[in-house]
MIKEKE-947991 format. One record per residue (C-alpha): residue number from 1; residue in one letter; x, y, z. Coordinates in steps of 0.05 Angstrom, whole numbers. Layout:
<atoms>
@seq = NUM; type = A; u = X; v = Y; w = Z
...
</atoms>
This chain:
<atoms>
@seq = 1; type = X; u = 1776; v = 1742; w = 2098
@seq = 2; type = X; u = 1760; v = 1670; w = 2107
@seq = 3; type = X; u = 1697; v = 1644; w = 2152
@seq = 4; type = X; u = 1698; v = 1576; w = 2169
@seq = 5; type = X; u = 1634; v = 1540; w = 2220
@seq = 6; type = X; u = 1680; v = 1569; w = 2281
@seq = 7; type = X; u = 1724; v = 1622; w = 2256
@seq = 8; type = X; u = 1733; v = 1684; w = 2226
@seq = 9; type = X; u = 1813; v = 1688; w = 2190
@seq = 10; type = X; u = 1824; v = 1759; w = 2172
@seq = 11; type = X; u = 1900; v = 1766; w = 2137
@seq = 12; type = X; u = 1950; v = 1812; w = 2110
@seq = 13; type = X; u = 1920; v = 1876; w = 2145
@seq = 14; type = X; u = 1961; v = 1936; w = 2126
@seq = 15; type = X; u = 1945; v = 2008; w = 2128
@seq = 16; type = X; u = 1962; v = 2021; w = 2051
@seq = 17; type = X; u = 1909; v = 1975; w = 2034
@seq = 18; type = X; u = 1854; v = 2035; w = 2056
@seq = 19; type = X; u = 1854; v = 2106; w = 2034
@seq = 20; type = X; u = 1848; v = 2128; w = 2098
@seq = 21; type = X; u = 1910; v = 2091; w = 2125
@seq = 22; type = X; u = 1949; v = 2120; w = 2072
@seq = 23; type = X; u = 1946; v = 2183; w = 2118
@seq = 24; type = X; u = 1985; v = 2148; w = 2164
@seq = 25; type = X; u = 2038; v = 2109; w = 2133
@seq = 26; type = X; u = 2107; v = 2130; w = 2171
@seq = 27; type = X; u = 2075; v = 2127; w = 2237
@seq = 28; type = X; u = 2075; v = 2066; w = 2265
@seq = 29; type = X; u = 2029; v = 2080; w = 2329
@seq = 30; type = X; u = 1981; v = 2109; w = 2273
@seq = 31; type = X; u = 1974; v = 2055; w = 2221
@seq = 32; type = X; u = 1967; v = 1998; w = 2279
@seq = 33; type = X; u = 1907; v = 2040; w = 2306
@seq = 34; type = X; u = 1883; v = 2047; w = 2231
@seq = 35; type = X; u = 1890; v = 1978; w = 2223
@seq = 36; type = X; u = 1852; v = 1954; w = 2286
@seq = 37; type = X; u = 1800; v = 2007; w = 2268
@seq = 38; type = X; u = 1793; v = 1971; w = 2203
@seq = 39; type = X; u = 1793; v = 1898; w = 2240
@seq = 40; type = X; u = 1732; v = 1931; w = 2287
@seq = 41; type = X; u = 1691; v = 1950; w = 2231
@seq = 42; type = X; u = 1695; v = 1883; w = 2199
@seq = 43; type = X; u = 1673; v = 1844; w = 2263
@seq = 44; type = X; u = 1619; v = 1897; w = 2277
@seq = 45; type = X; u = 1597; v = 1875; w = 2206
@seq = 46; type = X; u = 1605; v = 1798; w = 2233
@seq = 47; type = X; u = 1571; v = 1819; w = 2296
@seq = 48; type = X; u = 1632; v = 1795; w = 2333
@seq = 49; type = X; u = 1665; v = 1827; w = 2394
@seq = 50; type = X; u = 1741; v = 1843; w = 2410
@seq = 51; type = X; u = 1730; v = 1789; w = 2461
@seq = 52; type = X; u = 1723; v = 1738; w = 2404
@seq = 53; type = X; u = 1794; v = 1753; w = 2373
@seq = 54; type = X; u = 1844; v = 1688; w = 2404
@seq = 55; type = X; u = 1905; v = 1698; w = 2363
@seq = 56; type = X; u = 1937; v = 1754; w = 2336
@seq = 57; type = X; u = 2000; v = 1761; w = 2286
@seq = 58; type = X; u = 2039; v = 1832; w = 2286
@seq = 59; type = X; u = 2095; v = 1838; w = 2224
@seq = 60; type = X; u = 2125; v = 1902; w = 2236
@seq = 61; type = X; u = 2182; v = 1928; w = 2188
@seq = 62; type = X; u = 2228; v = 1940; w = 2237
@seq = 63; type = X; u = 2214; v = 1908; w = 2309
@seq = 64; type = X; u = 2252; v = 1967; w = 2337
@seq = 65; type = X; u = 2176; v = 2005; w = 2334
@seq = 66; type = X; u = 2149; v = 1937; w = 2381
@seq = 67; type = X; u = 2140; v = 1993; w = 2431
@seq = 68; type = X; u = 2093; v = 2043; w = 2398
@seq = 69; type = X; u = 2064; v = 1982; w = 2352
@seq = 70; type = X; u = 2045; v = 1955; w = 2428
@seq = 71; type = X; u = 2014; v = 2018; w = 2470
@seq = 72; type = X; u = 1968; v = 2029; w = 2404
@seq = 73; type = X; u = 1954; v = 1954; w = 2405
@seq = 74; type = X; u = 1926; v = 1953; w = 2480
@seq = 75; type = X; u = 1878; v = 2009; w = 2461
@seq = 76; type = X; u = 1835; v = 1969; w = 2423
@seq = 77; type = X; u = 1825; v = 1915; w = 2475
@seq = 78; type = X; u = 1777; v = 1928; w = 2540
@seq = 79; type = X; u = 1814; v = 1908; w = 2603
@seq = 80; type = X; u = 1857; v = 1862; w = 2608
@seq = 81; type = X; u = 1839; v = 1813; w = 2566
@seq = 82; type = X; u = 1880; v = 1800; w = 2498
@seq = 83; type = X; u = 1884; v = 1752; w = 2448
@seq = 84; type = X; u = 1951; v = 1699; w = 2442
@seq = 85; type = X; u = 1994; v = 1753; w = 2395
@seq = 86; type = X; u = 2059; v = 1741; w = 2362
@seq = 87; type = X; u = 2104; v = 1798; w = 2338
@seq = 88; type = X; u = 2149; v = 1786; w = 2288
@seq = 89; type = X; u = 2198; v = 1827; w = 2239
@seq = 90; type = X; u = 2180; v = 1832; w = 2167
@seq = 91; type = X; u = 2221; v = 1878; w = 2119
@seq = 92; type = X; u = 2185; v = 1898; w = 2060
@seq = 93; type = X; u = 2113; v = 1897; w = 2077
@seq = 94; type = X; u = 2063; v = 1920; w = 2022
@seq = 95; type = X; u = 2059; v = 1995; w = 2006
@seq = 96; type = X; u = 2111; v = 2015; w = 2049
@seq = 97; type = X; u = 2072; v = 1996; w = 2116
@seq = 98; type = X; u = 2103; v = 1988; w = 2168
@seq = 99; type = X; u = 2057; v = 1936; w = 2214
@seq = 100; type = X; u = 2018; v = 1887; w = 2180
@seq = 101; type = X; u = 1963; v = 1850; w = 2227
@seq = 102; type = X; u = 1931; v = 1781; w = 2215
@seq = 103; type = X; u = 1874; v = 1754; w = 2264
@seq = 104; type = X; u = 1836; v = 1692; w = 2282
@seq = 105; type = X; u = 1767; v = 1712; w = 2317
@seq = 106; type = X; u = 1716; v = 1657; w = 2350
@seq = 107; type = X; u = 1644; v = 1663; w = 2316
</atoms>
């Protein structure tokens, strides 16, 4: 994590990175909601909200999964309101994960 005057750069999320996310691994729907759990508790440490995230970068290992990666996504977001996201394929993430999420949140 990176803060800067105005941001908050959190990079390289993956689920294989926490000991509880290793519980999930294989299920893509799973590690993006362990993942965005793991995002939450770092801006509850920032005292920043959900609302405060503007831009959002999914790797998934295959972008086949963009569907289950996505209906786990929207959970963690009230309303309507998300962040600018892009979704891209990455082979080979880190300890066999199969979504990786980076984040840019306003402080």
């Amino acid at each position: 994590m990176v803060l800067d005057d105005h941001y908050a750069f959190l990079a390289g999320l993956v689920a294989a990175d926490f000991p509880d996310g290793l519980e999930t691994l294989g299920d893509v729907a799973a590690e993006t909601r362990a993942v965005l759990a793991v995002i939450g508790d770092i801006l509850d440490e920032l005292q920043l909200s959900r609302d405060n995230m503007v831009k959002v970068e999914v790797h998934l290992s295959d972008l086949a999964d963009f569907d289950a990666m996505d209906a786990a996504y929207r959970e963690f977001f009230n309303g309507d309101a998300y962040p600018a996201r892009t979704t891209t394929e990455s082979p080979g993430l880190f300890g066999g994960s199969k979504v990786e999420i980076t984040c840019q949140v306003r402080r």
